[in-house]
C-alpha positions in Angstrom: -39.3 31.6 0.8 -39.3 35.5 1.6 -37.1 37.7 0.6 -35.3 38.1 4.1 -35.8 34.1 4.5 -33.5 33.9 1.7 -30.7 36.4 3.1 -30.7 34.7 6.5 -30.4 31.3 4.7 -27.5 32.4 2.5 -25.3 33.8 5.1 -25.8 30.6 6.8 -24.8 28.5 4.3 -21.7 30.7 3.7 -20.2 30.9 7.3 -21.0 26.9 7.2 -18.7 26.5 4.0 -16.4 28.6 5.9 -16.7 26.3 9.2 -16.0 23.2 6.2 -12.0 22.7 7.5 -12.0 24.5 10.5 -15.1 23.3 12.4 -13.2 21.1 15.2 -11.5 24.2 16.4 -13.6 24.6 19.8 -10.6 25.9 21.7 -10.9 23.2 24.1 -10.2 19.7 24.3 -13.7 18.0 24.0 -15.7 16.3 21.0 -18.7 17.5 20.2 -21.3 15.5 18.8 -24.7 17.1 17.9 -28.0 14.6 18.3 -31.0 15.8 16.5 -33.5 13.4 17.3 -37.0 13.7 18.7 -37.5 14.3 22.6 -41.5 15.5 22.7 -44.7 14.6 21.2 -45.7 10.8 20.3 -42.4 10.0 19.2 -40.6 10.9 22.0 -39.3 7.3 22.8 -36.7 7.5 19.8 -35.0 10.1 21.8 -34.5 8.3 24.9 -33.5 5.6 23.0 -30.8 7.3 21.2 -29.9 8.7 24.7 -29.8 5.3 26.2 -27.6 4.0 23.8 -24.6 6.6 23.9 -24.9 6.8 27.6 -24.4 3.1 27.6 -21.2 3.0 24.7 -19.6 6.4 26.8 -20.1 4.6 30.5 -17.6 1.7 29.0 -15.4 4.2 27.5 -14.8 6.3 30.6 -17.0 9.1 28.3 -14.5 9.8 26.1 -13.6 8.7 22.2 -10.2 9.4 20.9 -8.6 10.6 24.4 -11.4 13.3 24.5 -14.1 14.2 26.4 -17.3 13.6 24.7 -20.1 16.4 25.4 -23.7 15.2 22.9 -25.7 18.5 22.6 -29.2 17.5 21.8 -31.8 19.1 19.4 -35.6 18.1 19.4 -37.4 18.1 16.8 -40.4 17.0 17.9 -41.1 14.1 15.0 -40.8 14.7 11.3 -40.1 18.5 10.8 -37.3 19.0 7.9 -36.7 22.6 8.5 -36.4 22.4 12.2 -33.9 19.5 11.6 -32.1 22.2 9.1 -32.1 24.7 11.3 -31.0 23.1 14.4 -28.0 21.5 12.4 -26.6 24.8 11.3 -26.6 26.0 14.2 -24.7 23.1 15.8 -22.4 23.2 13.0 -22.2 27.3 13.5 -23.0 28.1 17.0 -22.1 25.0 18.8 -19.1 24.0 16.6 -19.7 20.2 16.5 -17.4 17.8 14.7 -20.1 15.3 14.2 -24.2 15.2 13.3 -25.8 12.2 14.3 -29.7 10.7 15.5 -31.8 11.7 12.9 -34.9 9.3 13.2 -37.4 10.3 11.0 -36.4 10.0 6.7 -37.8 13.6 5.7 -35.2 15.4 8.7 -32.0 13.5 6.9 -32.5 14.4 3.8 -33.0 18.5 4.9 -29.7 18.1 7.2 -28.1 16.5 4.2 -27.1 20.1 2.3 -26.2 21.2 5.5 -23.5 18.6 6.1 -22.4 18.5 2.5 -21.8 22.3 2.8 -19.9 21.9 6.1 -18.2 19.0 5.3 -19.3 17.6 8.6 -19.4 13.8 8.7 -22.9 12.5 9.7 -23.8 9.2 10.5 -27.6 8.2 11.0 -29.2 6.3 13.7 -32.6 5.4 12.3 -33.7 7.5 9.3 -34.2 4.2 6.7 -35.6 5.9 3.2 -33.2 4.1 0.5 -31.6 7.6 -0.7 -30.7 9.0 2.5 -26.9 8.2 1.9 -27.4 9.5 -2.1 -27.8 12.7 -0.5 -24.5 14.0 0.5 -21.1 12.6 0.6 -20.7 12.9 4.3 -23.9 10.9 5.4 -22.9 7.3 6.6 -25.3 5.1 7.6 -25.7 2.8 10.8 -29.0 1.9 11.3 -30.8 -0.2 8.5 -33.2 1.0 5.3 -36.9 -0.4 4.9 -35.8 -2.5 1.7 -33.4 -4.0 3.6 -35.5 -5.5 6.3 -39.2 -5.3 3.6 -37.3 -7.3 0.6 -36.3 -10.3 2.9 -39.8 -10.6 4.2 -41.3 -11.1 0.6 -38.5 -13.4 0.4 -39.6 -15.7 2.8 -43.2 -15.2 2.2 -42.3 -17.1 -1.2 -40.5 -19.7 0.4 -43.6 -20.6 2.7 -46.1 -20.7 -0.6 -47.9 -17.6 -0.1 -48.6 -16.2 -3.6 -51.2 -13.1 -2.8 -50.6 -10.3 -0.8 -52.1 -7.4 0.3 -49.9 -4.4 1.1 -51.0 -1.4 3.6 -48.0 1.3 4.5 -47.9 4.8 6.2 -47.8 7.0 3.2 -44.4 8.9 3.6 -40.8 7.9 2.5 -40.2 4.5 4.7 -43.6 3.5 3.6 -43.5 4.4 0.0 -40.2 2.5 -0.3 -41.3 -0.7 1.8 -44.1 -0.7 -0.2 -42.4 -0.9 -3.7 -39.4 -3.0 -2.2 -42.3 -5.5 -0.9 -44.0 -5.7 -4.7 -40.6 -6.1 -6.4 -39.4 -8.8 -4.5 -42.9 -10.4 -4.5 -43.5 -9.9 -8.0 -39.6 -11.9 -8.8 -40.7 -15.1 -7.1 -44.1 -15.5 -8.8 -45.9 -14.1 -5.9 -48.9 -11.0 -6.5 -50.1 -8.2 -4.7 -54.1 -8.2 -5.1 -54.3 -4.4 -3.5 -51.9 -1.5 -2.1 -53.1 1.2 0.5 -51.2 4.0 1.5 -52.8 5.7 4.7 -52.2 8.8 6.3 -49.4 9.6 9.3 -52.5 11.4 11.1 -54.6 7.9 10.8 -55.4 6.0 13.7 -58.9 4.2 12.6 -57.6 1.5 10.4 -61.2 -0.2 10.9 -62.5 0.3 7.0 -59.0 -0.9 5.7 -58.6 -4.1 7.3 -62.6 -4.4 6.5 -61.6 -4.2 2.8 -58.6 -6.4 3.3 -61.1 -9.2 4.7 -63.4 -8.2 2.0 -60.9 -8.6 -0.4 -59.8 -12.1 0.6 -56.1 -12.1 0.5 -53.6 -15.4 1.7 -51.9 -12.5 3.5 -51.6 -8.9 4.3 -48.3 -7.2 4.9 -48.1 -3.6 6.5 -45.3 -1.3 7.2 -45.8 1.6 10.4 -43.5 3.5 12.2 -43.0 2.6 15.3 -44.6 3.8 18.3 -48.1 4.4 18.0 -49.9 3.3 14.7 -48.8 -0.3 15.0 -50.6 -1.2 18.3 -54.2 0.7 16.7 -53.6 -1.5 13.6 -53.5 -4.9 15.3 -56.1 -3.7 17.8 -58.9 -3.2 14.5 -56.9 -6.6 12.9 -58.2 -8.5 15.9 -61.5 -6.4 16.4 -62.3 -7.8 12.8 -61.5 -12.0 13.3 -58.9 -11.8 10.5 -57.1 -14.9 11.8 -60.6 -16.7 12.3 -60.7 -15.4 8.5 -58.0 -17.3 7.5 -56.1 -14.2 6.4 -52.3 -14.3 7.8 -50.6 -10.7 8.7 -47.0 -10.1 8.4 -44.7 -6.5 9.3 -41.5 -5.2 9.4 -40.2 -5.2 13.0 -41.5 -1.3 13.7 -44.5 -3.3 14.4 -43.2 -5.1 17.3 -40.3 -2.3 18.4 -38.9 -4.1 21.5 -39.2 -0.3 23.6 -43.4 -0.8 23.1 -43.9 -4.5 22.8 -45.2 -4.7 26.2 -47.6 -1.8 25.8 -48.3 -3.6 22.3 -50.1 -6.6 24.1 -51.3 -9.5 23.5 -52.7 -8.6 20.0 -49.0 -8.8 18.8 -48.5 -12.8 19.8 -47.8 -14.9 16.9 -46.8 -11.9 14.4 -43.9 -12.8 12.4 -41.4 -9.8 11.0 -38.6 -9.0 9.5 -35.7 -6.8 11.1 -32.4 -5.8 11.7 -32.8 -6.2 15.9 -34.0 -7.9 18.3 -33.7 -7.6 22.3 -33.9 -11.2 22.8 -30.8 -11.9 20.2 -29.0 -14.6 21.8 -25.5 -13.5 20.5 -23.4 -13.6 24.0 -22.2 -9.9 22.8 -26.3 -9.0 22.7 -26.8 -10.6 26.3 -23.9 -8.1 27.5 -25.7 -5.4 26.3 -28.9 -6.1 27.2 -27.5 -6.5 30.8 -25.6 -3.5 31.1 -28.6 -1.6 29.8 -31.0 -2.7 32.8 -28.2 -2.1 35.2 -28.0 1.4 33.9 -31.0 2.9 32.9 -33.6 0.0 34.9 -35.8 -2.5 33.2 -38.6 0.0 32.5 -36.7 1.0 29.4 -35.7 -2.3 27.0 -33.0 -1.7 24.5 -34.7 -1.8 20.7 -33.1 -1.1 17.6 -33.0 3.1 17.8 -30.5 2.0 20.9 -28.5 -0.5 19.4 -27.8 1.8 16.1 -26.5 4.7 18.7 -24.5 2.5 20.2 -23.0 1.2 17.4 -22.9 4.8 15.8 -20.4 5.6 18.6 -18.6 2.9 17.9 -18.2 3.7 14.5 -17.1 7.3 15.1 -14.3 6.0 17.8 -13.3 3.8 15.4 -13.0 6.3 12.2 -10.9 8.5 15.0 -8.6 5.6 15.4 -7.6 5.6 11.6 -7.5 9.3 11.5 -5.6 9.6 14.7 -8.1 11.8 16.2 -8.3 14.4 13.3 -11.6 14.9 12.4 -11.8 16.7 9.0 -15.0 15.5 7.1 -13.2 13.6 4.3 -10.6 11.6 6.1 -13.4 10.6 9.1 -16.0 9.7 5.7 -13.1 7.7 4.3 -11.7 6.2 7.5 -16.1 4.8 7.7 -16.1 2.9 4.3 -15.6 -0.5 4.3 -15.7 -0.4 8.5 -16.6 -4.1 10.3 -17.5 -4.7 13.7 -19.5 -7.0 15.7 -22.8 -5.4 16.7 -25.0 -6.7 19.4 -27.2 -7.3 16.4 -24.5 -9.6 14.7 -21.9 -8.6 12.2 -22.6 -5.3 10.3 -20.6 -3.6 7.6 -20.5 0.2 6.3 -20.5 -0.7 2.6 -17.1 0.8 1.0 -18.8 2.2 -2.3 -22.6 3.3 -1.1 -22.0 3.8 2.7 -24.6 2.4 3.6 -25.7 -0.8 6.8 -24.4 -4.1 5.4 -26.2 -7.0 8.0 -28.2 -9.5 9.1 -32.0 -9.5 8.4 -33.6 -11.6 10.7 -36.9 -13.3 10.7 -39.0 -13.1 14.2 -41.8 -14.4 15.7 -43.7 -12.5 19.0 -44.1 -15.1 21.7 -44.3 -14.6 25.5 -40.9 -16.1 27.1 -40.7 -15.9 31.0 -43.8 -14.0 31.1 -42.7 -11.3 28.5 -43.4 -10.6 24.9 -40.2 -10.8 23.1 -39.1 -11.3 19.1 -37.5 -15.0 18.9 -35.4 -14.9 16.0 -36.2 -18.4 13.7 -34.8 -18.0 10.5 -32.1 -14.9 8.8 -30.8 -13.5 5.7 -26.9 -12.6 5.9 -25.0 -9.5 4.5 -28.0 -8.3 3.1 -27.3 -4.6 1.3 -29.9 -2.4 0.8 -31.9 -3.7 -2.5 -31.9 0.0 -3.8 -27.9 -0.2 -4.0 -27.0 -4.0 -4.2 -26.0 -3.7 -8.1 -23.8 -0.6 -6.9 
């Protein structure tokens, strides 16, 4: 950091401690929410998504949460860039005068908001970013989405209970993959079960051809692999076909980034028959799901299906009406962070929980399988794990 770097960062970070009680003052009688998400590049789905979601949750509300109008003032960040997400949240907190942070999809962009919003004292509550520590890292972070132990532990879980004792692990080597990749072994490892061989690839990667050639070299009951969404899933399955690993006699299992609802179409065929593990699915039959999933193609078409970024923004504005209910509308950081702990609601994922002590998702993890139902690909829900915390936190 340069010298001037420094200054500029400083005086931010004093006119946000300033802003820490007084920050709701916008002279007018609206709620401002700040969205940092990501609107351009590869990623730019989790944006709409986000979008889609608080459209949806402020349409039924008449677009306003505790008798205000609600205006969302979006910030791209165009993927994983932590001192864009940094920036662009001190200047919602300064410039824009926000009363709440939210979006944040990518792990790396939460945890460079967090001094921001700790400074502030601006409650934040995140809509995907699912690295274990996220909520660790500042008092005002609540989180509604889900963390990649939560859905990766239930998976080795199951794999246990079906016989499989040898694994093979590959994961996108950043945060999420790191931890799904430890969370994976651990859980493996306290059931008997082994992992033969872990592989870490790069974010840049999109020729997975020598890594599932090693994993067919290498002989495995099963391989397990954990992307982000969007695009590295799809190229993955595409070289796991390519190579006859079910002919092989190799099984594949995933987290449900690999069959994201918003891409499972464009995913193809090459998904069918993958079974994961996840908080979501579009084709929950819940009758509160089947609601949402109707109102969704009403509004926004049926181009555009509701996955889990959606859901979580949905349910994020339904946490933050709900906080303002307790507080009666006041929304200074530690009565809106307290008024969050301990918060139950029905979901159109199911039940979920804000746990009291860690603040962090409490919920269903539920075990899918992609099949084709009326001529679409879809994840049919078959077996689940209730109130399941995140394993990082479950002795807290």
């Amino acid at each position: 950091m340069t010298k001037k770097q420094y200054v500029l960062t400083t005086i931010a970070l004093a006119c946000l401690g300033a802003l820490g009680v007084a920050h709701a003052d916008n002279g007018d009688d609206k709620l401002r929410i700040g969205l940092i998400a990501t609107y351009t590049g590869p990623y730019a789905d989790y944006g709409r998504q986000f979008d889609a979601g608080i459209a949806l949750y402020l349409k039924e509300h008449g677009g306003k949460i505790a008798g205000k109008e609600v205006e969302v003032i979006r910030k791209d960040t165009g993927g994983p860039a932590p001192d864009v997400a940094k920036r662009v949240a001190q200047e919602l907190i300064v410039r824009d005068k926000v009363s709440f942070i939210t979006g944040l999809d990518f792990s790396p962009n939460a945890y460079a908001v967090a001094a921001v919003s700790t400074q502030a004292k601006i409650p934040t509550i995140v809509m995907n970013a699912a690295s274990s520590g996220i909520t660790n890292s500042s008092p005002y972070i609540a989180r509604l989405s889900f963390t990649v132990q939560q859905v990766t532990a239930p998976m080795a879980q199951w794999l246990l209970k079906q016989g499989v004792k040898n694994v093979y692990t590959v994961v996108a080597d950043y945060a999420s993959g790191v931890d799904a990749e430890k969370a994976f072994a651990k859980e493996f490892a306290k059931g008997g079960g082994n992992v033969v061989h872990s592989v870490r690839t790069p974010m840049s990667n999109m020729d997975f051809s020598a890594y599932v050639q090693h994993i067919k070299d290498m002989k495995p009951e099963a391989a397990f692999f954990f992307f982000p969404s969007g695009v590295m899933p799809p190229t993955f399955l595409k070289a796991w076909k390519e190579r006859g690993m079910e002919q092989a006699g190799i099984k594949l299992f995933a987290t449900g980034e690999a069959t994201d609802d918003s891409f499972l179409e464009a995913t193809g065929d090459v998904a069918l028959g993958l079974v994961t593990s996840h908080h979501y699915s579009y084709a929950h039959p819940s009758p509160k799901n089947k609601k949402f999933v109707q109102d969704f193609a009403e509004q926004f078409g049926t181009k555009l299906r509701p996955n889990y970024f959606s859901v979580t923004a949905y349910d994020g504005m339904t946490a933050i009406a709900e906080a303002l209910k307790k507080t009666n509308g006041d929304v200074n950081g530690d009565k809106v962070m307290e008024a969050l702990k301990g918060m139950q609601f029905e979901s159109p994922r199911g039940p979920i929980q804000i746990d009291p002590v860690t603040r962090d998702i409490i919920q269903t993890v539920y075990i899918r399988k992609v099949e084709k139902v009326d001529g679409k690909l879809v994840n049919v829900e078959f077996d689940k794990f209730d109130k399941v915390k995140d394993p990082a936190k479950e002795d807290k």
